[in-house]
N, C-alpha and C positions, 0 to 999 in steps of 0.2 A: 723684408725691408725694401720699400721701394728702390729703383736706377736709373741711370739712363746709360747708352750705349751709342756710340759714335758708327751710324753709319753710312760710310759715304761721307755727303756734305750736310747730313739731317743728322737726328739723333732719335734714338727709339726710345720710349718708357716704359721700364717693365715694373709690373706690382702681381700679386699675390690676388688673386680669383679666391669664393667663398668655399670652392674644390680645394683648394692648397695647390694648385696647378697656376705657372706663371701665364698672367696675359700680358700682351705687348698690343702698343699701339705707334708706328713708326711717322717720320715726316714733318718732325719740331723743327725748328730752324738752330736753335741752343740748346745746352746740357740742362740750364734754367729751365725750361720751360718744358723740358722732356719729366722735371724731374718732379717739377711743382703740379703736372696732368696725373703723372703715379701715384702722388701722395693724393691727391684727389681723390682718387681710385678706389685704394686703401682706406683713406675714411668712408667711403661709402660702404664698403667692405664690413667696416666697422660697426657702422650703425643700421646695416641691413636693407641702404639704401642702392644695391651694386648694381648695375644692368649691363650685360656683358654687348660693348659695340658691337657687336660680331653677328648675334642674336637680332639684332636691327635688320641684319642684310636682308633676312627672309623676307622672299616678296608677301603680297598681299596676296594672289593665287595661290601661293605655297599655302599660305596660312589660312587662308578661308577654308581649302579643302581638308586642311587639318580640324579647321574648329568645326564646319559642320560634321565631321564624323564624330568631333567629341561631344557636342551638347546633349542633353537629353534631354526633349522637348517631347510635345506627341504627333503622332504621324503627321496631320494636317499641319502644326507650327513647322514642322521638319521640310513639309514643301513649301511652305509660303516662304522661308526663311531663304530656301534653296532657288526658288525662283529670283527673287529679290538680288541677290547676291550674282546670278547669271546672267541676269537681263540688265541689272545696274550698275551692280558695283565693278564687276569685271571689267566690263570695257573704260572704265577710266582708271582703275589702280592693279589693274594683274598685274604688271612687272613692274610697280613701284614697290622700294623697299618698306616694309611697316616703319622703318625708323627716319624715313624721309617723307613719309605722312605730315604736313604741315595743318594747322588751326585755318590760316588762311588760304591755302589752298582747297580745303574744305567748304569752306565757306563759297567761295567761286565754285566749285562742281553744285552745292545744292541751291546756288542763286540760278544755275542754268536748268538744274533738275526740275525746280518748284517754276519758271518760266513752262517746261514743256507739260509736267504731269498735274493732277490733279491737288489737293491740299493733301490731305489723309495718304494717299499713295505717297507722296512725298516726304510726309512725315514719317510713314513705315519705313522709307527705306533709310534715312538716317538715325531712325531706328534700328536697324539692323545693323548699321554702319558703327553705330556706337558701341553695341555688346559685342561687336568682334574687335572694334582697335582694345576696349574694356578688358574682354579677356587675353589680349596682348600683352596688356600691364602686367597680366597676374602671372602670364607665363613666364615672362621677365623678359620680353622681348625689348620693351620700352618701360620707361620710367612713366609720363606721364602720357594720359589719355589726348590724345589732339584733337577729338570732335567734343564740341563742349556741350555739356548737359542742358544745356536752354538756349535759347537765343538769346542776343541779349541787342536792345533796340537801339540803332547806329542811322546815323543819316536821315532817308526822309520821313516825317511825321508822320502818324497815320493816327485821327481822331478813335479816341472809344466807340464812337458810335459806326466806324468804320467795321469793326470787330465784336460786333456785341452779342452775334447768334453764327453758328455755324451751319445751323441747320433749318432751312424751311420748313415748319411744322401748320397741321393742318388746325383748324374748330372742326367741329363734332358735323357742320353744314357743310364745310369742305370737303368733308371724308367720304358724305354721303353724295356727296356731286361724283367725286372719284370711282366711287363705286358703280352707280350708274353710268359713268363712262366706261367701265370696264364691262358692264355689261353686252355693253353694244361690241366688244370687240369677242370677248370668254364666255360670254353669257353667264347662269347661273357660278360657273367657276370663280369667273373676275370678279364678279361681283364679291361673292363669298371670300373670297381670297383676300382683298382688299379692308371689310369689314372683321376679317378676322386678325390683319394684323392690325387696324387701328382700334381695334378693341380687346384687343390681348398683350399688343405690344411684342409678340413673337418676333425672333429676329426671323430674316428674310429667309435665311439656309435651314431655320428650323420650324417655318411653314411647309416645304416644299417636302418636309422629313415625315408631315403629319401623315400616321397611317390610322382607319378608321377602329383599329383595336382599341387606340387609346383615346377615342371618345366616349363616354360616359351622357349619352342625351335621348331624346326621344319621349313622345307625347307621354309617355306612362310616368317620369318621371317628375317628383316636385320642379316646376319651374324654378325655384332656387337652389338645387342642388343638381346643375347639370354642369360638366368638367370637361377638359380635355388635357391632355398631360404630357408634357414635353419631357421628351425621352430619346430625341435625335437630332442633328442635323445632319443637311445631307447634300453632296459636292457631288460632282459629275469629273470626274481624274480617270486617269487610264486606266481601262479596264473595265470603263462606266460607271455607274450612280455607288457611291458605296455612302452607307449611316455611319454618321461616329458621336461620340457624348458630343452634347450640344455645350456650350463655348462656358468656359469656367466650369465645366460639371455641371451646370446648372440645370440641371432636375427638377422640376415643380408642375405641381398640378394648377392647372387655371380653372377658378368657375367662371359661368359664363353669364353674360344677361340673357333674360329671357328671347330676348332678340336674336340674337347672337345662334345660340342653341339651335332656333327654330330654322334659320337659316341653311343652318350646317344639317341638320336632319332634313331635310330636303334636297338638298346637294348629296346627300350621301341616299338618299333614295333615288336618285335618279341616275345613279352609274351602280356599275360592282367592284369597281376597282379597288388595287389595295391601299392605293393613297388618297388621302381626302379633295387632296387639290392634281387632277390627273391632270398630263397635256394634250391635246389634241387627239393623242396619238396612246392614249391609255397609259402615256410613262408618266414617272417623274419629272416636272417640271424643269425646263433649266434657267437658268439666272444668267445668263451671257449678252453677249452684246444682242442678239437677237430678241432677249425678251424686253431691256431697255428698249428697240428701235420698233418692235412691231407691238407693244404690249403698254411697258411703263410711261413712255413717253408722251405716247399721243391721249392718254387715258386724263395727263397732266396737262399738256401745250396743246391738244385740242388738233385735227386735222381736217379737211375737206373731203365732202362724199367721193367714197371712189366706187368706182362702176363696176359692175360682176363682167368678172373675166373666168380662164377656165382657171379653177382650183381655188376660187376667193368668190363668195357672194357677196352682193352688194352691201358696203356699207355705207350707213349716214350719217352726215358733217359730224361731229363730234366737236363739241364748245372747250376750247379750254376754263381751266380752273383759275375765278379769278384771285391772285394773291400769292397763287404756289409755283410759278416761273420757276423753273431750277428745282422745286423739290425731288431729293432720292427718294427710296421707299423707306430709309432710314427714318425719316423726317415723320413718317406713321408713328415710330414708337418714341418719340423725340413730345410727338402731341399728347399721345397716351399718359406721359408721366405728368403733362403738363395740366392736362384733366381731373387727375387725381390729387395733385395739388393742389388746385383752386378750391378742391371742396373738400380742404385739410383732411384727405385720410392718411390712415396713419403710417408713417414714414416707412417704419418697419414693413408694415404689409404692402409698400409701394416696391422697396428693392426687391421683395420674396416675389413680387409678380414680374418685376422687368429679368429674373434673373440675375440680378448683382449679389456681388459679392462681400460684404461689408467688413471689414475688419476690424480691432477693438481697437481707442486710442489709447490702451492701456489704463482708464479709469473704468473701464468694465460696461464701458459703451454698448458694445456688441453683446457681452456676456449678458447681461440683463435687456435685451430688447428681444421680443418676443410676437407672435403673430397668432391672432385669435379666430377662429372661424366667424365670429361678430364682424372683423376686421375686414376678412374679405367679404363677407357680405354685401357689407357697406360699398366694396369695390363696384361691387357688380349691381348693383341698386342705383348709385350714384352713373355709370356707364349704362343701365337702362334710362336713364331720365334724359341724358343725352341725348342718346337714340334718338327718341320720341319729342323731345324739344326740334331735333337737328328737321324729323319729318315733317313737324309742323311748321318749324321757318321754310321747308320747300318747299311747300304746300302754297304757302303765302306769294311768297318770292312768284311760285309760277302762275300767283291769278292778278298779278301786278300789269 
């Protein structure tokens, strides 16, 4: 039965925890008011909605180091998550308590966050910010969640057409300018490399993964039945390049157009290496800030001849790409799907190629949708025509 208890010039409230072990909460000004927080208490108690004040106190460095030893994630979420949590969240909430975590306080750190970082970066990390105050609810730290599940649009306007694409995506004549600018820097690699993820739609970490085992090509081969098969990606983390399953588990074989193929059997004739796309240096490729500023960049925003020095021959002016300002390499497989669209192939064999993931909406969506070798064909038919269209508007374009 809940009380209250006279102490000093306050009064304390005690009630009955979901343990049968009294809690107290001290520092009412009246016996009323001590007495009316108890029974509060007790009802929550009641209806299973109890969260012990106490449990609040835990900071947020307590508690993040607790939740990431408890998640079970896979290796690579386990660092991104750990990264995230060290570089972000820590310097603005390690010694806040979880249960003095405010809605709007939140909101002010990732008005400052989304000022400094990118979009996507910024979104992960309130991302992360979310499944750790989330599994605070559960632990019973807190009653309710204080970063809110969406944003929700306050203040100043911003027109739809403000927000209509997130991503810079190339035409089939874009891709092929990109690639020819990558020549001039990778040669036969950039090139290849370029054309293979705007024609496979490969994510970035599982280009760099490709080893020539799991190609499937070469002149002997029907021109329509040549493949490569994603079975990795692959992160440069302590200890150097390590492979892990490529993102969702996402296993699937690609065919390829005849282009495509011909390229790649040529590229792979002219090294030994074990990976399709080596660097300079016979390794695996890296994806860092070095390969955006000496590779991605200028292949997109175009730069001026620079002059052989030692350890660099000469290169020349290099035109940027006009339309793709700001494009990632993201924005490759962003056009790929958008390729395949336009020349309605079918849905099904579009997610089985991007590697997504489809779930059912419980009318058996999923359950009955199915992928035919007709289907991909089509893929790869429909991305030869491109090809060959894209050559001959260059063609044109350069006797202009």
């Amino acid at each position: 039965m809940p009380s209250a208890e006279k102490r000093g010039k306050t009064w304390r409230a005690r009630y009955k925890k979901p343990d049968g072990k009294w809690g107290s909460e001290p520092g009412f000004p009246t016996k009323s008011a001590a007495l009316s927080y108890a029974r509060k208490q007790e009802g929550k108690v009641e209806e299973g909605r109890f969260v012990d004040p106490k449990a609040g106190r835990l900071t947020i460095g307590a508690w993040a180091k607790k939740w990431l030893d408890m998640i079970e994630v896979d290796e690579l979420s386990d660092e991104t998550y750990r990264s995230r949590v060290r570089a972000q969240i820590l310097p603005r909430w390690e010694n806040t308590a979880v249960a003095d975590v405010k809605t709007s306080d939140h909101r002010i750190w990732m008005k400052e966050v989304r000022g400094r970082q990118s979009k996507n970066y910024a979104n992960d990390i309130e991302g992360v910010f979310r499944m750790l105050m989330e599994d605070a609810v559960a632990e019973g730290l807190i009653a309710v969640n204080p970063v809110p599940a969406q944003r929700r649009r306050r203040g100043k306007y911003e027109p739809e057409e403000a927000a209509e694409d997130d991503y810079i995506f190339p035409d089939p004549l874009q891709a092929l300018v990109l690639a020819e600018n990558a020549t001039v820097i990778r040669g036969e690699v950039g090139e290849a490399m370029v054309l293979t993820k705007a024609y496979t739609a490969m994510r970035l970490a599982e280009i760099i993964a490709l080893r020539r085992e799991f190609c499937w090509i070469g002149p002997e081969r029907d021109p329509w039945d040549q493949y490569i098969r994603v079975e990795h990606q692959g992160h440069y983390r302590k200890g150097g390049f390590k492979l892990r399953p490529p993102k969702y588990h996402s296993y699937r074989t690609l065919i390829l157009p005849p282009f495509l193929a011909d390229v790649l059997w040529k590229l792979l004739e002219s090294h030994d290496k074990e990976y399709v796309f080596p660097s300079a240096w016979g390794k695996p490729i890296r994806t860092d800030d070095q390969f955006y500023g000496r590779f991605w960049d200028p292949i997109v925003e175009g730069h001026d001849a620079l002059p052989q020095i030692r350890g660099r021959k000469f290169r020349p002016q290099i035109h940027a790409v006009e339309g793709l300002s700001g494009m990632v390499p993201h924005g490759l497989r962003h056009g790929h799907r958008v390729w395949l669209e336009e020349a309605d192939c079918a849905e099904a064999a579009i997610h089985e190629r991007m590697g997504h993931k489809v779930r059912s909406s419980g009318k058996g969506v999923s359950t009955y949708r199915h992928v035919t070798p007709a289907m991909r064909k089509r893929i790869a038919k429909t991305l030869q025509r491109n090809y060959e269209k894209s050559v001959k508007d260059r063609r044109e374009l350069a006797g202009k």
